[in-house]
C-alpha positions, 0 to 999 in steps of 0.5 A: 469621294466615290472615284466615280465623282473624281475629278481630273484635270485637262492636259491643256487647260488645267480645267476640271473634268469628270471621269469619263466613266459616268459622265453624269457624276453619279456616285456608286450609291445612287446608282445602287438605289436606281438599280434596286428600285427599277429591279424591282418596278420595272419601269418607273418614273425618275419622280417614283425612284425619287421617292423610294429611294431619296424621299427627304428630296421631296422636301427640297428646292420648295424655292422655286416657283413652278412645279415643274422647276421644283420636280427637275431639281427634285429628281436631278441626281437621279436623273444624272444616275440613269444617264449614266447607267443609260451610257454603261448599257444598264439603263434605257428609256422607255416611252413617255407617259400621257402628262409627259413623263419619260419612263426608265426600265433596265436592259437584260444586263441592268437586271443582272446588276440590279439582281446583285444589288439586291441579292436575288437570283437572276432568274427572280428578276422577271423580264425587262419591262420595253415597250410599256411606255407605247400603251401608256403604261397606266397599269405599271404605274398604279402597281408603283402608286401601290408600292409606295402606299404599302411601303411608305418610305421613311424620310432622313430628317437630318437632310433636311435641317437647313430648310424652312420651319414650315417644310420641316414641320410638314416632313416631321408629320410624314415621319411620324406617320405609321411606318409601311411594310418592308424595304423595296428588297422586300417588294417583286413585282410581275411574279409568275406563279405558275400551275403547270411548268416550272417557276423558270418556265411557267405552264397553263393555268398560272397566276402572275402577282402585280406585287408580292411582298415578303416583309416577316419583320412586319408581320407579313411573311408573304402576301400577293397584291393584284392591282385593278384600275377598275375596266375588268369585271368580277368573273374575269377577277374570279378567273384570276382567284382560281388561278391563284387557287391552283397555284397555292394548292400545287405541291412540288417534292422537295430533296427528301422527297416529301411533298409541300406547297410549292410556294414554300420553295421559294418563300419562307412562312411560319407553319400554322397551327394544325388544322388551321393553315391557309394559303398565303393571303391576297390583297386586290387595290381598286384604282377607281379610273376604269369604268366599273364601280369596284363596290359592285365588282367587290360584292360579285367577286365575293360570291363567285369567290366564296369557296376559296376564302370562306373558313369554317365556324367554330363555337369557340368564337372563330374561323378557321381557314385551312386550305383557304385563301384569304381575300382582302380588298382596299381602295387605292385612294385610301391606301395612299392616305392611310397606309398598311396601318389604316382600318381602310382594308376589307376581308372577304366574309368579315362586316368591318374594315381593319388594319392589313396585319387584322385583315390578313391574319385571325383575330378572333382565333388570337383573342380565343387563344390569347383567353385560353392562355390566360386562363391557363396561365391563371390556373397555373398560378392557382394551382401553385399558390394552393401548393404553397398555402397546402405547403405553408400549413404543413410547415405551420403543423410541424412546428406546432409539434416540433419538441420543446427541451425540457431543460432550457425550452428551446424547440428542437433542431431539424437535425435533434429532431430527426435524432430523437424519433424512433428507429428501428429495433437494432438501432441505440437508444436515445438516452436524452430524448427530451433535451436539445443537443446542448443540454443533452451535452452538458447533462452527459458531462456532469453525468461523467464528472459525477462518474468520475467523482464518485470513483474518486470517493469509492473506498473500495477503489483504492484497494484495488489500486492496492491490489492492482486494481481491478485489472489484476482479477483478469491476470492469469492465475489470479483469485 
């Protein structure tokens, strides 16, 4: 049991009482995910922190008549968490929605907590988000509506066991939906990217991300999202692109004094290939509430863009972007209904929707290098298969003319082989050269035994035993 649940008994009555510390009850844990999750929105809901953090509570108390009693039940630890962040400083309310929702953000010192919670610098925190509930917060609420479409919380089935068949059958469907991207650490919302100034003190001329997500792991090193619910026209839009432009251009120097893009001393990316590395990528979610149709918007903002985003044609069958800012659209109705996996996302100069990770990337270029590959690599195998075949057939000649022992018929060894080929002039002769090594063996034995028969048979020889063989010719004064 987390101390902050203990309880402790009253000096007079002996009754239970929670710690004084966190009045609510709340654990150290849920208390960590409200952190995180408000660190990173700002301002929220306690129905959003539900669902990001506890998603599986979304099919809970589905007893309860009303909507209202079930979203209370629902959200009831969370709530009890903010109480208490609330009583330690951490956590305030922030005004209420139009339906009547109360908004929660975090005080300075609960963005230094939650800038703990999920291993940040405090200067990455942004500002605490007071105030927002007084306008009607609808452009931070669609940037959280965006955050739980890209991100898609994965629910833990396993707290849901003892609920009905058909509540569990609906959460298994929402499980093995196609995953999002990243974990709320992998989510920054209100990002200065300043063109001027520095990323503490941002100058003139800068971009603000609704969202950036660092997600590698998905494929998605880094990707800024802006948000529209539909009231700003194109050439605003466009205003906000050239921004982002001169913020992906910006080169800072880094401790070797070589310059590089200044986003890259925050964020890390993959190098791309020579020639070919565009800026991080940018996604525009069209929330249809404003006024303005975003398929008309869409098309203008295109135009007005076109010398940011549009890559360079190849015959190779491919763009490329170097230097380019990839531009890609998608409607907040699809996105929350298909996700990051969805074909529901547009590219601007491209005439299909497809997946986010196609949207952002270079397909083309992939299935060019992929084909490259491929033919390479079946050359290769060509190219190796032709060196063992040219191989093969010189070991099949060679055996052909490997040298066949005139005595058994056995084929010579390498080694006999080797021994019986010419030299050169000083080196001895090969007496056998036509026998194998055993027969060349036994054929210098009965060479020598012959020899030596034929000693034994030699009249001659035992005179000079007699005489004292043959060696008393050398002895001094002899013959």
């Amino acid at each position: 049991m987390s101390p902050a649940n203990m309880m402790v008994l009253r000096p007079s009555s002996g009754e239970p009482v929670k710690r004084e510390e966190n009045p609510a009850g709340s654990s150290n844990n849920l208390r960590g995910d409200v952190l995180r999750v408000l660190g990173v929105l700002k301002v929220a809901t306690v129905e959003q922190i539900q669902q990001i953090s506890a998603p599986h509570m979304s099919y809970r108390h589905t007893d309860k008549e009303k909507p209202s009693e079930r979203k209370q039940a629902r959200t009831a630890s969370h709530t009890g968490a903010l109480s208490d962040l609330r009583k330690h400083g951490l956590a305030e309310n922030g005004g209420r929605l139009p339906g009547g929702d109360t908004l929660r953000n975090l005080t300075p010192m609960g963005l230094k907590a939650a800038a703990r919670e999920l291993g940040r610098p405090v200067g990455e925190m942004g500002d605490p988000a007071r105030g927002a509930g007084r306008t009607g917060a609808s452009h931070p609420m669609t940037v959280n509506e965006a955050v739980l479409a890209l991100l898609r919380p994965k629910l833990n089935l396993s707290e849901l066991a003892g609920e009905p068949a058909d509540v569990r059958a609906a959460a298994q469907a929402a499980f093995d939906a196609p995953a999002g991207l990243g974990t709320i650490a992998s989510y920054a919302t209100e990002v200065a990217l300043p063109a001027t100034g520095t990323w503490a003190n941002p100058g003139k001329g800068g971009a603000q991300a609704d969202i950036v997500i660092t997600a590698p792991e998905g494929g998605v090193p880094l990707l800024f999202v802006e948000i529209d619910n539909c009231f700003e026209s194109a050439q605003v839009l466009a205003a906000k692109i050239d921004k982002y432009m001169r913020f992906c251009q910006r080169k800072v120097k880094d401790t070797g004094a070589k310059e590089r893009p200044m986003w890259r001393t925050r964020w890390w990316v993959p190098d791309g290939r020579h020639s070919d590395q565009p800026h991080p990528p940018l996604l525009l979610v069209f929330n249809r509430i404003g006024p303005r149709n975003p398929n008309t918007v869409i098309a203008q903002l295109a135009e007005l863009t076109e010398r940011h985003w549009k890559g360079t044609w190849y015959d190779a069958g491919f763009h490329m972007y170097d230097g380019k800012l990839p531009i890609v659209v998608t409607g907040m109705k699809q996105l929350q209904e298909h996700g990051p996996a969805g074909a529901v996302f547009r590219r601007f100069g491209r005439p299909h929707n497809q997946t986010l990770l196609e949207a952002i990337g270079n397909p083309r270029r992939e299935a060019h290098d992929a084909r490259k590959q491929a033919e390479y690599a079946a050359r290769q195998r060509e190219h190796k298969e032709e060196l063992r075949r040219i191989a093969a057939q010189h070991k099949a000649e060679r055996e052909a003319s490997r040298p066949v022992c005139a005595d058994c018929g056995t084929r010579f060894t390498d080694e006999r082989w080797k021994a019986v080929e010419p030299t050169g002039w000083g080196a001895p002769r090969e007496t056998h050269p036509h026998l194998c090594g055993d027969c060349k063996q036994r054929a210098v034995t009965a060479e020598r035994q012959a020899e030596h028969e034929h000693q034994e048979h030699d009249p001659a020889v035992p005179e000079q035993r007699a005489e004292g063989g043959w060696l008393s010719r050398f002895r001094p004064g002899a013959g």
